[in-house]
LUMMARZA-954133 format. One record per residue: x, y, z of N, C-alpha, C, O, CB in turn; residue in three letters. Coordinates in Angstrom, 2 decimals. Glycine has a CB too. Example, Ala and Ser with C-alpha at 12.3 -4.5 7.8 and 13.67 -1.06 7.14 Angstrom:
((13.19 -5.69 7.80) (12.30 -4.50 7.80) (13.20 -3.30 7.80) (14.24 -3.32 8.46) (11.31 -4.47 9.05) "ALA")
((12.85 -2.25 7.08) (13.67 -1.06 7.14) (12.90 0.03 7.87) (13.41 1.14 8.04) (14.08 -0.60 5.72) "SER")
//
This chain:
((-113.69 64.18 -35.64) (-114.54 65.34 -35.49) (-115.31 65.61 -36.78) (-116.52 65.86 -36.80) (-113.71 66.57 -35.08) "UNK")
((-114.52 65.53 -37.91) (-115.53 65.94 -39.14) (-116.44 65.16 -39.76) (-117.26 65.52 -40.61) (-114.90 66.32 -40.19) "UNK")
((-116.20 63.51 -39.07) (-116.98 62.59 -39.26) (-118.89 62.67 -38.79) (-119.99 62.54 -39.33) (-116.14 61.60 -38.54) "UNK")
((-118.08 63.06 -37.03) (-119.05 63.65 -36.01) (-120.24 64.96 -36.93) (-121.46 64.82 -36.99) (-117.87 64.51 -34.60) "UNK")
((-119.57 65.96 -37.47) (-120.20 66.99 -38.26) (-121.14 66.79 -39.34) (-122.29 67.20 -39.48) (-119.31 67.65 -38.77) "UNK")
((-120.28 65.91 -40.22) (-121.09 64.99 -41.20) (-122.11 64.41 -41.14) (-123.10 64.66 -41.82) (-120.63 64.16 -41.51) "UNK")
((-122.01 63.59 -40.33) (-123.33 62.38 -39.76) (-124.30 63.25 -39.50) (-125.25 63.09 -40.27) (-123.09 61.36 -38.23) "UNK")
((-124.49 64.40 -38.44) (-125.41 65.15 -38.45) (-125.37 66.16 -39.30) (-126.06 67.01 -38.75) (-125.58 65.48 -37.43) "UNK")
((-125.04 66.55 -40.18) (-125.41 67.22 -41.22) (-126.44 66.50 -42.19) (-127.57 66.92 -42.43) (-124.23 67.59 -41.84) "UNK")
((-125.76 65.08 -42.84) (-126.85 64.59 -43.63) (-127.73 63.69 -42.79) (-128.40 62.77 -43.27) (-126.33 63.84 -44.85) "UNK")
((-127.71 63.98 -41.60) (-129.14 63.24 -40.98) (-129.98 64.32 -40.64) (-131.10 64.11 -40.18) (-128.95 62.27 -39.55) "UNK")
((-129.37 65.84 -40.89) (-130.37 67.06 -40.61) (-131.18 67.21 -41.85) (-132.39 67.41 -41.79) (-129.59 68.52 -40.28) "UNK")
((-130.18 67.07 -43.55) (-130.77 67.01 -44.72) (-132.00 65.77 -45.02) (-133.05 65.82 -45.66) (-129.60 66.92 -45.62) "UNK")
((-131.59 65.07 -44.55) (-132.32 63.68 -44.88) (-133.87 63.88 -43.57) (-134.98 63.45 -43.86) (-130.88 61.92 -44.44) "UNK")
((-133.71 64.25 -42.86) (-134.98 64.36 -41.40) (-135.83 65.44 -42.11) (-137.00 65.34 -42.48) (-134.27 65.09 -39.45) "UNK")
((-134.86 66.66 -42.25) (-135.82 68.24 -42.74) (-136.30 68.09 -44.17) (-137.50 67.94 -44.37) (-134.74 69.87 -42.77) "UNK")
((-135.52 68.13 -45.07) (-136.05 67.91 -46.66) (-135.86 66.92 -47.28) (-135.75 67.01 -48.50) (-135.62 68.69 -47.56) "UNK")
((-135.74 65.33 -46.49) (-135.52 64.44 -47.85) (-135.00 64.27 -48.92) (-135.31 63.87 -50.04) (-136.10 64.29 -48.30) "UNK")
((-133.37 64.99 -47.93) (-132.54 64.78 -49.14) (-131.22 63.97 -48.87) (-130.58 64.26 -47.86) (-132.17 66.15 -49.74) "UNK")
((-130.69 62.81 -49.83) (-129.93 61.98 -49.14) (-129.10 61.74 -50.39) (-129.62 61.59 -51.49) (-130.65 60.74 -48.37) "UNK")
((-127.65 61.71 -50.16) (-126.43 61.23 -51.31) (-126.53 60.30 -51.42) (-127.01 59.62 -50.51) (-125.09 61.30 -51.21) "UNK")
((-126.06 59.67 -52.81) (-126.25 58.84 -53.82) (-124.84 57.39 -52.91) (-124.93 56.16 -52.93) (-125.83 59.89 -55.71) "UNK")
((-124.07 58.03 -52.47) (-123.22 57.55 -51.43) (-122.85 58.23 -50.30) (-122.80 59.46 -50.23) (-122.20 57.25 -51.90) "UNK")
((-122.56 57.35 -49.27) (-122.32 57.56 -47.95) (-121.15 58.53 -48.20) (-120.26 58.00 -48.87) (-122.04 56.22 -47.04) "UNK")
((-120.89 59.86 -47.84) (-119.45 60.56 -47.87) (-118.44 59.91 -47.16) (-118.75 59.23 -46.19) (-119.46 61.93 -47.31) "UNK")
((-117.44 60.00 -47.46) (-116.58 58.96 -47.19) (-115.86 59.79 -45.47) (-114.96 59.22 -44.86) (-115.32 58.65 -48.82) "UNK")
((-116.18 60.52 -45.21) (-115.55 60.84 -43.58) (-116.80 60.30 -42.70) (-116.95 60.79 -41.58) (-115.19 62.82 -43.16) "UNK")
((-117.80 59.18 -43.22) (-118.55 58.43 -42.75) (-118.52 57.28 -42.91) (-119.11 56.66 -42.03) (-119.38 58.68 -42.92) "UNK")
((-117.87 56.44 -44.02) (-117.28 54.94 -44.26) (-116.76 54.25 -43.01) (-116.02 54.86 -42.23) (-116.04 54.96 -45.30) "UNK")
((-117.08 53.18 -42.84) (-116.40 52.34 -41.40) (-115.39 52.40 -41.97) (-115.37 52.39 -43.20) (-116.78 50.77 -40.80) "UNK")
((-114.03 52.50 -41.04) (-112.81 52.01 -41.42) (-112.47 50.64 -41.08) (-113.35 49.78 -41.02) (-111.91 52.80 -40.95) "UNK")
((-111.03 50.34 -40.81) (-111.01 48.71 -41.02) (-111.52 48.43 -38.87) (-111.42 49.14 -37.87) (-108.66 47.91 -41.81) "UNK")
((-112.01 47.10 -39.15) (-112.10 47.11 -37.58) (-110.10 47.13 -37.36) (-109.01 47.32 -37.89) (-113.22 45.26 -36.80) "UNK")
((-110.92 46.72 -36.02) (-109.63 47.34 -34.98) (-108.36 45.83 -35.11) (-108.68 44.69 -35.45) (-110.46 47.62 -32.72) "UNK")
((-107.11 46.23 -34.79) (-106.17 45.11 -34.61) (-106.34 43.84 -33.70) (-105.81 42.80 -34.09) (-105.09 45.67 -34.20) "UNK")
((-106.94 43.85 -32.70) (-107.89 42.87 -31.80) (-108.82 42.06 -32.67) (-108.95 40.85 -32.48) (-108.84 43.72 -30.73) "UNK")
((-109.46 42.69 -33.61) (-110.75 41.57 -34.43) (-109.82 41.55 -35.72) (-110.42 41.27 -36.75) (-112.82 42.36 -34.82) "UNK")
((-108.48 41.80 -35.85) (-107.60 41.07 -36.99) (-107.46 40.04 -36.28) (-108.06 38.97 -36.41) (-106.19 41.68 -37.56) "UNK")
((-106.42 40.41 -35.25) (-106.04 39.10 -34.56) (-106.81 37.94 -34.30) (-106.12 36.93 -34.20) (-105.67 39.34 -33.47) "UNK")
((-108.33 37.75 -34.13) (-108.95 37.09 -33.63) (-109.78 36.32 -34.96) (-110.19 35.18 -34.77) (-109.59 37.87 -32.59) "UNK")
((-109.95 36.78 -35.92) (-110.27 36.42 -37.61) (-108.91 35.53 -37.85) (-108.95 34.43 -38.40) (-110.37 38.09 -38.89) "UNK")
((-107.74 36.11 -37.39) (-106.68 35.31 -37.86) (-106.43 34.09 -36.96) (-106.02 33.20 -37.71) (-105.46 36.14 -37.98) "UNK")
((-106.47 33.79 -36.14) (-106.27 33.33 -35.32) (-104.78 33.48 -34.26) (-104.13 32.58 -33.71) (-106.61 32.41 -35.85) "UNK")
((-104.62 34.78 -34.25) (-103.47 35.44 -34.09) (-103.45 35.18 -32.57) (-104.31 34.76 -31.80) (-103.44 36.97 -34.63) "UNK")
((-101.75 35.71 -32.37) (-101.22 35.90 -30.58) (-101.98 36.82 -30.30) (-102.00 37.79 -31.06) (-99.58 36.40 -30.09) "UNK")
((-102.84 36.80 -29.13) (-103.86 37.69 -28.44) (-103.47 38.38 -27.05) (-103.92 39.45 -26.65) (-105.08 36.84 -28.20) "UNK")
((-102.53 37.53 -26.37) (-102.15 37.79 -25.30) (-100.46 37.60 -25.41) (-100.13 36.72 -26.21) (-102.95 36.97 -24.33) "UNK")
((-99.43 38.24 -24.77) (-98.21 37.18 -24.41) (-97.80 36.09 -23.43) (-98.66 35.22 -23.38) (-97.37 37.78 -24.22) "UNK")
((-97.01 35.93 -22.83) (-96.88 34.99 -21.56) (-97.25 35.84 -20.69) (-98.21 35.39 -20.06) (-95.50 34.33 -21.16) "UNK")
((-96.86 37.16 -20.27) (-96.77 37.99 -19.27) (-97.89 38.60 -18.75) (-98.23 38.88 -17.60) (-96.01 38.80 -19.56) "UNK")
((-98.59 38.80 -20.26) (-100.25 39.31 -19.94) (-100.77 38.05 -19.66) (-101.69 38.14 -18.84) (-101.23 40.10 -21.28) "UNK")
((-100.55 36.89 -20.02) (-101.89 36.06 -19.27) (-101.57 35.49 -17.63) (-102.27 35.23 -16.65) (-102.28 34.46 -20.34) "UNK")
((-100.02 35.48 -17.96) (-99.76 35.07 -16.30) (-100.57 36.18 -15.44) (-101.32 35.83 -14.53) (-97.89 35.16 -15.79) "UNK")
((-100.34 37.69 -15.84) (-100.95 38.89 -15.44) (-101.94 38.27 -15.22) (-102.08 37.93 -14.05) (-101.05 40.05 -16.24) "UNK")
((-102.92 37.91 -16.09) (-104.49 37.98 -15.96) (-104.75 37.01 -15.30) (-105.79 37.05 -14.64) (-105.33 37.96 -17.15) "UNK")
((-103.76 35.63 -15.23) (-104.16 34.59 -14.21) (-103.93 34.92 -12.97) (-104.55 34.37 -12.07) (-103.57 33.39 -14.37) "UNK")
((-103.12 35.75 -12.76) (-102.68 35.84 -11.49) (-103.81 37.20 -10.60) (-103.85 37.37 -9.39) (-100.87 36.22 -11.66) "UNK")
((-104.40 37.78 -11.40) (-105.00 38.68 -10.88) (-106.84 37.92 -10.44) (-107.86 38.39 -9.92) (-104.80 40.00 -12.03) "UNK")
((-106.37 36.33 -11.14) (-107.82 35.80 -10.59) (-108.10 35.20 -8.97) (-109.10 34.75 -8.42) (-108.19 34.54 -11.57) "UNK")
((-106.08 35.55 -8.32) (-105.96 34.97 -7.15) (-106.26 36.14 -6.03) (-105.86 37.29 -6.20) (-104.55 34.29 -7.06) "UNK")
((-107.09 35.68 -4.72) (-107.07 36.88 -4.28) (-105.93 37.34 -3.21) (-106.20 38.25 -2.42) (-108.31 37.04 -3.82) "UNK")
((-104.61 36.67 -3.19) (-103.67 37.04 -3.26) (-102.87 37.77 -4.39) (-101.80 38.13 -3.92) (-103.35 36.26 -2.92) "UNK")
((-102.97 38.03 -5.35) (-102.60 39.23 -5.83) (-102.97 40.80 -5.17) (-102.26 41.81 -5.21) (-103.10 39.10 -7.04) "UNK")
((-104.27 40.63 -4.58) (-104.75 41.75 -3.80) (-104.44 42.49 -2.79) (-104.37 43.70 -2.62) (-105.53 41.57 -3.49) "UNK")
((-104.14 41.08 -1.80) (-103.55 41.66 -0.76) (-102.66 42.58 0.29) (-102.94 42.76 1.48) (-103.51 41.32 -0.75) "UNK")
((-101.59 43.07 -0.38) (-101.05 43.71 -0.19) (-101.09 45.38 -0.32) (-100.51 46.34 0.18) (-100.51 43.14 -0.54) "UNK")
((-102.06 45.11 -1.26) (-102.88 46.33 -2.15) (-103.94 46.47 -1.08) (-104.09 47.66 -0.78) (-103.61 45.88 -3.91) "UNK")
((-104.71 45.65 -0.40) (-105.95 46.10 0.87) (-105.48 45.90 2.30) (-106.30 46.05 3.20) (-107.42 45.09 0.80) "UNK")
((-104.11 45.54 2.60) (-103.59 45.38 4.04) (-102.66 46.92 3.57) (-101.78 47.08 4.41) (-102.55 43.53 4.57) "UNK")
((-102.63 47.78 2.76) (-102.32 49.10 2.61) (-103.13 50.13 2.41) (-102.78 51.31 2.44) (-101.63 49.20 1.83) "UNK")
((-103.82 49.87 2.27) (-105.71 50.51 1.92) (-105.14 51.47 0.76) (-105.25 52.69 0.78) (-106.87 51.76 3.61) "UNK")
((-104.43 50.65 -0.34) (-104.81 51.41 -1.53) (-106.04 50.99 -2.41) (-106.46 51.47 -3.47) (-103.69 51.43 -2.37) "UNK")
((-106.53 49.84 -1.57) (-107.72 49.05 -2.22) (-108.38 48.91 -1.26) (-108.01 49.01 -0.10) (-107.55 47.77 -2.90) "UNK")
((-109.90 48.54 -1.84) (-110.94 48.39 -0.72) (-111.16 46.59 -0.83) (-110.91 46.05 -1.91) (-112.61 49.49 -1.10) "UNK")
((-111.48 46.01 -0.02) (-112.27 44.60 -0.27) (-112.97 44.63 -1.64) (-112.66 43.95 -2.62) (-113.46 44.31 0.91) "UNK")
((-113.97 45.53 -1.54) (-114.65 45.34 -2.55) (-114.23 45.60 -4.01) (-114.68 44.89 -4.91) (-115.58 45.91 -2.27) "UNK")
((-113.11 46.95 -4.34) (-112.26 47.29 -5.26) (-111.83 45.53 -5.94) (-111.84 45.15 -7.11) (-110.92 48.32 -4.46) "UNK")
((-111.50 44.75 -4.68) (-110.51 43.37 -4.96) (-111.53 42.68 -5.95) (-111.43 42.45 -7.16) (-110.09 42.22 -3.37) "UNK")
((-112.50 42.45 -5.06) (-113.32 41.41 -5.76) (-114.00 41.65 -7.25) (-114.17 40.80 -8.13) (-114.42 41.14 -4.83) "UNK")
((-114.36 43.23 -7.27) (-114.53 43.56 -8.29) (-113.41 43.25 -9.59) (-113.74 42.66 -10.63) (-114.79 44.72 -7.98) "UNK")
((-112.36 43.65 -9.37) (-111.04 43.21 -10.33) (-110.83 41.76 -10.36) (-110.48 41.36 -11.47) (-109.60 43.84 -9.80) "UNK")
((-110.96 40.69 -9.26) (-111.10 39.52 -9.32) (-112.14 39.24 -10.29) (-111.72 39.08 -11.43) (-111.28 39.05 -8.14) "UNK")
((-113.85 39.12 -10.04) (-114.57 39.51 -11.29) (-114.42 39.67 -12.90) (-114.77 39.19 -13.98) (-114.81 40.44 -11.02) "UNK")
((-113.60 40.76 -12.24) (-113.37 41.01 -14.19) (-112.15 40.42 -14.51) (-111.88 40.57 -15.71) (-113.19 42.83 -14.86) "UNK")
((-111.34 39.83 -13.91) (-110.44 39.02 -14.49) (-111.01 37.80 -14.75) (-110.85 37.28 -15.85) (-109.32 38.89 -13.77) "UNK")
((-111.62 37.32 -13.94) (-112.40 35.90 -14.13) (-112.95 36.01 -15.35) (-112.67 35.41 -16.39) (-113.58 35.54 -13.08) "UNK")
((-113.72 36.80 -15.13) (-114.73 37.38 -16.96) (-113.82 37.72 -18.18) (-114.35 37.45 -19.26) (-115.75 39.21 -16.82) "UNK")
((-112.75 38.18 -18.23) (-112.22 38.49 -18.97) (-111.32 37.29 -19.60) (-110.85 37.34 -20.73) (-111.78 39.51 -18.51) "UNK")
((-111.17 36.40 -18.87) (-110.89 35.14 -18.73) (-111.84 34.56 -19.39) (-111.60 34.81 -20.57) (-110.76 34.70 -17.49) "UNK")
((-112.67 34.00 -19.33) (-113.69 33.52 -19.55) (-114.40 33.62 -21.33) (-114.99 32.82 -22.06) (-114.40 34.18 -18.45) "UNK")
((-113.95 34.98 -21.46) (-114.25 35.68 -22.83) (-112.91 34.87 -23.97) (-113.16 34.42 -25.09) (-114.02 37.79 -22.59) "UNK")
((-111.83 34.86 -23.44) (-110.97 34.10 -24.12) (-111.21 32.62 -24.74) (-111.06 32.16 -25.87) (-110.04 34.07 -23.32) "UNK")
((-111.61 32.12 -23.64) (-112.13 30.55 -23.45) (-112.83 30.74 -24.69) (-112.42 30.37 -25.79) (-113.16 30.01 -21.96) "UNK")
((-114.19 31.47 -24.40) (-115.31 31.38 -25.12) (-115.61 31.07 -26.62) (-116.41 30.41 -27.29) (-115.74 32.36 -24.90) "UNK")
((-114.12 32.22 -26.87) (-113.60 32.30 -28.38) (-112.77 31.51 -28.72) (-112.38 31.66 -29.88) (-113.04 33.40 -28.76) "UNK")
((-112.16 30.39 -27.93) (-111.39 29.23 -28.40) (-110.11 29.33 -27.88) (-109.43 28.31 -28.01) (-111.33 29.10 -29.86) "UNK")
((-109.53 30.42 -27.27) (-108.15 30.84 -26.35) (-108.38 30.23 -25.62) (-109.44 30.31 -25.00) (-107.75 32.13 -25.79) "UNK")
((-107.14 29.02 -25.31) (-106.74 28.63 -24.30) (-104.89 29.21 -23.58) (-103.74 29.23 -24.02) (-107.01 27.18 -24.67) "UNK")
((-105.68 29.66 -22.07) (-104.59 30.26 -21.30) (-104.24 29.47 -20.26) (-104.91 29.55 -19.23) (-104.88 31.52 -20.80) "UNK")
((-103.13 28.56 -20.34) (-102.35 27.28 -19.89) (-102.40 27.79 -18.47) (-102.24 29.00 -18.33) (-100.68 26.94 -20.59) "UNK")
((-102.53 27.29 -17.75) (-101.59 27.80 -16.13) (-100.38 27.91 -15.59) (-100.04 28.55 -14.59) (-101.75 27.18 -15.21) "UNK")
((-99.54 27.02 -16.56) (-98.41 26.83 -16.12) (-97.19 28.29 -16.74) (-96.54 28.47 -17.77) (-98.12 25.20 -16.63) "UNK")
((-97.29 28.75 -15.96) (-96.23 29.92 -16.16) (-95.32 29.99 -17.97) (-95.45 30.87 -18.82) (-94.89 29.53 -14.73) "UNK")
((-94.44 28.70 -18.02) (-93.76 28.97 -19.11) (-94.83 28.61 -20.31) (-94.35 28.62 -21.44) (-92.38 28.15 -19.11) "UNK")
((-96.05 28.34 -20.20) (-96.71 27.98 -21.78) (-97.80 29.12 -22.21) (-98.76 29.66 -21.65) (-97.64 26.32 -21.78) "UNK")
((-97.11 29.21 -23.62) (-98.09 30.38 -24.33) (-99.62 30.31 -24.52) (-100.18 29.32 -24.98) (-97.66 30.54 -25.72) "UNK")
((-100.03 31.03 -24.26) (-101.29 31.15 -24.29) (-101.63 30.72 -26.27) (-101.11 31.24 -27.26) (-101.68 32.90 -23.57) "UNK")
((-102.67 29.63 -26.19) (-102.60 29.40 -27.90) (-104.18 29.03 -28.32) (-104.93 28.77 -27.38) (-101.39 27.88 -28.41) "UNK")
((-104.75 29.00 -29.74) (-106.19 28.68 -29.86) (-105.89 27.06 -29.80) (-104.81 26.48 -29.90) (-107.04 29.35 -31.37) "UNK")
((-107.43 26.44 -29.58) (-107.97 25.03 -29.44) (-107.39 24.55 -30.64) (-106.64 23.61 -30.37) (-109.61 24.82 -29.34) "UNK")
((-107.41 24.78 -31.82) (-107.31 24.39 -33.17) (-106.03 24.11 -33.84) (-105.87 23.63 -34.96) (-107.89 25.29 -33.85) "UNK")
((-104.87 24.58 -32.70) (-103.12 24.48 -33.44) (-103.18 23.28 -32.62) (-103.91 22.73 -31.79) (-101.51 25.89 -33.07) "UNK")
((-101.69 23.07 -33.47) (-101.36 21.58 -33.19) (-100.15 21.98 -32.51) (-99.40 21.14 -32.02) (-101.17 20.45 -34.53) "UNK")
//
């Protein structure tokens, strides 16, 4: 919130009278990125077994089913989540994650041995 206050405060000083600090106040400094773009700089565990079986398994549209022969889901709800698992999938790849199929193997980057 006081970050929020800040930013428009010296973008009200700086717009109205042209006036701007010598440094950025520091409740405006980026902080560190997030634990996701550590992991991914490092070449860190991104997923576990459980989340990618999760995510593989949600690319089948049998995972769905039971969920739209109960109408807590619509057809289209399915495909949409099919979709974004595929994509979300896909985003892994992209970045060099490879997510095995076979149930017991960890999801690991292109580059380990």
């Amino acid at each position: 919130m006081t970050g929020v206050v800040v930013h428009y405060l010296v973008k009200g000083l700086k717009d109205d009278f042209d006036v701007e600090f010598a440094e950025k106040p520091v409740s405006l400094k980026v902080r560190a990125s997030s634990n996701y773009d550590k992991k991914v700089a490092g070449k860190k565990r991104l997923l576990t077994k459980d989340q990618k079986n999760e995510l593989l398994a949600k690319m089948q549209m049998s995972y769905y089913e039971s969920d739209i022969a109960e109408g807590k889901m619509s057809m289209d709800d399915a495909m949409q989540s099919l979709k974004n698992a595929f994509e979300k999938k896909k985003e892994y790849e992209e970045m060099g994650y490879v997510l095995p199929v076979k149930k017991t193997e960890s999801p690991y980057w292109k580059n380990e041995n």
